[in-house]
C-alpha angles and dihedrals in degrees: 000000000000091000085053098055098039085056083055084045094059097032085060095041088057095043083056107041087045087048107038087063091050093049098047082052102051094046089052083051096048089049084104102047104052085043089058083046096046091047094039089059087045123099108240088251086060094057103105118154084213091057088041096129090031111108118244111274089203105031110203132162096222097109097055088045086055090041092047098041088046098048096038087103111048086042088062086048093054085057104045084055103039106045092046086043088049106051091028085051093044098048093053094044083053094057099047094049089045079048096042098048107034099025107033109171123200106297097016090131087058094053094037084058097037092056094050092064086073077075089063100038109109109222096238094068093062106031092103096044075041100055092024083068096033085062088046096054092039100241097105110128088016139109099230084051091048088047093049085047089055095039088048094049100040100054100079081064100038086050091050093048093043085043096067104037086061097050082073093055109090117254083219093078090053090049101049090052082058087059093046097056096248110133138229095281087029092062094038082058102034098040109005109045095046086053089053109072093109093053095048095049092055090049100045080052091052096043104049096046094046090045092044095043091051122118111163098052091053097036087055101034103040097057085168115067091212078083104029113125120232102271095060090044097057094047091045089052079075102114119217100240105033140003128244090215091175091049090050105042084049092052086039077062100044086048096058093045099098102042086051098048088050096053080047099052097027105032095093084052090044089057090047103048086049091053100051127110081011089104131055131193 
């Protein structure tokens, strides 16, 4: 018996010593947070840097409702350029992997590699070539132009990440389709794409939460605020003069809502689609 209950001693002494770390951790991480939270329920004559970590003595809501009324419209512009940049981005990272992994052509190694350097070009080098063919093609200040900019830029990593979910799908199915008559697009919808889910599932992630966290490329590219996306307006909600701090860490809130609600919903999906094809039988 007092075998029994040392083994529960040290198997709680381990739980706590494992979980008191952790928790010190995630509070330092969630300091911000709750000091975005605290300021954001304040009145702007409460906002002091020195009563930064004091509660609100009067908690009201009016800075969220401004932040909120003045930022409606640039959410609906994040999404209107996330959620096309995502899927447009994705789809075309799903056909060049299928391309890269069960038709590879001569040279297909050297373009494979070539394209993967757009993962390791910083986006200052190529703002002005960016914005210099955005005004040629006329979408230059525009959503359509910002959503060409992040499908362009994310398809070296959605092809990787495709890429190398197909290299664990056998080549036999593709071959078998061959056999049976079915070309290239026809075996990429028929057998590819309903084997993909996973790896969709990782990029769209990715993706979102990369498109709707970017700042250069809006500010750069959506010179009128009637189509700048969140991140640009809230720093832009910044006065001259003085700061509604109230007003900006509730809207800093508002603004991380969606990617969080999305890690919340889809992260069970996220570590899935990571894990597969990790592991063979």
């Amino acid at each position: 018996m007092s075998v029994n209950v040392n083994t529960i001693r040290r198997s709680a002494l381990k739980l706590v010593t494992a979980y008191i770390p952790l928790l010190f951790a995630s509070l330092f991480f969630l300091l911000p947070v709750f000091v975005m939270l605290n300021t954001g329920l304040k009145s702007f004559a409460e906002v002091k840097i020195q009563e930064m970590w004091a509660l609100p003595r009067h908690l009201t809501f009016e800075g969220f409702l401004a932040a909120f009324v003045r930022l409606l419209p640039n959410i609906r512009n994040s999404f209107f350029v996330t959620l096309p940049a995502s899927v447009l981005s994705a789809a075309i990272g799903s056909v060049n992997g299928y391309i890269f992994t069960k038709w590879k052509f001569k040279g297909s190694n050297t373009v494979f590699t070539l394209m993967l350097f757009g993962m390791f070009i910083p986006l200052q080098s190529i703002l002005i070539p960016l914005v210099a063919v955005l005004k040629s093609i006329g979408l230059y200040g525009s959503i359509p132009g910002l959503i060409l900019a992040h499908v362009v830029y994310g398809i070296p990593l959605t092809t990787l990440i495709f890429r190398n979910y197909y290299v664990d799908i056998p080549d036999s199915l593709v071959e078998a389709s061959c056999m049976d008559g079915l070309e290239i697009l026809q075996t990429y919808r028929r057998i590819i794409l309903p084997l993909s889910g996973p790896a969709f599932v990782v990029v769209l992630i990715w993706q979102f939460t990369s498109i709707w966290n970017e700042f250069l490329f809006s500010l750069v590219i959506t010179q009128d605020p009637n189509v700048q996306p969140i991140n640009v307006a809230l720093a832009n909600m910044a006065g001259s003069y003085y700061v509604e701090w109230n007003i900006q860490m509730a809207g800093a809130l508002i603004a991380g809502i969606p990617t969080l609600l999305v890690y919340i919903f889809l992260g069970k999906f996220l570590i899935r689609g990571l894990l597969a094809g990790s592991v063979k039988a």
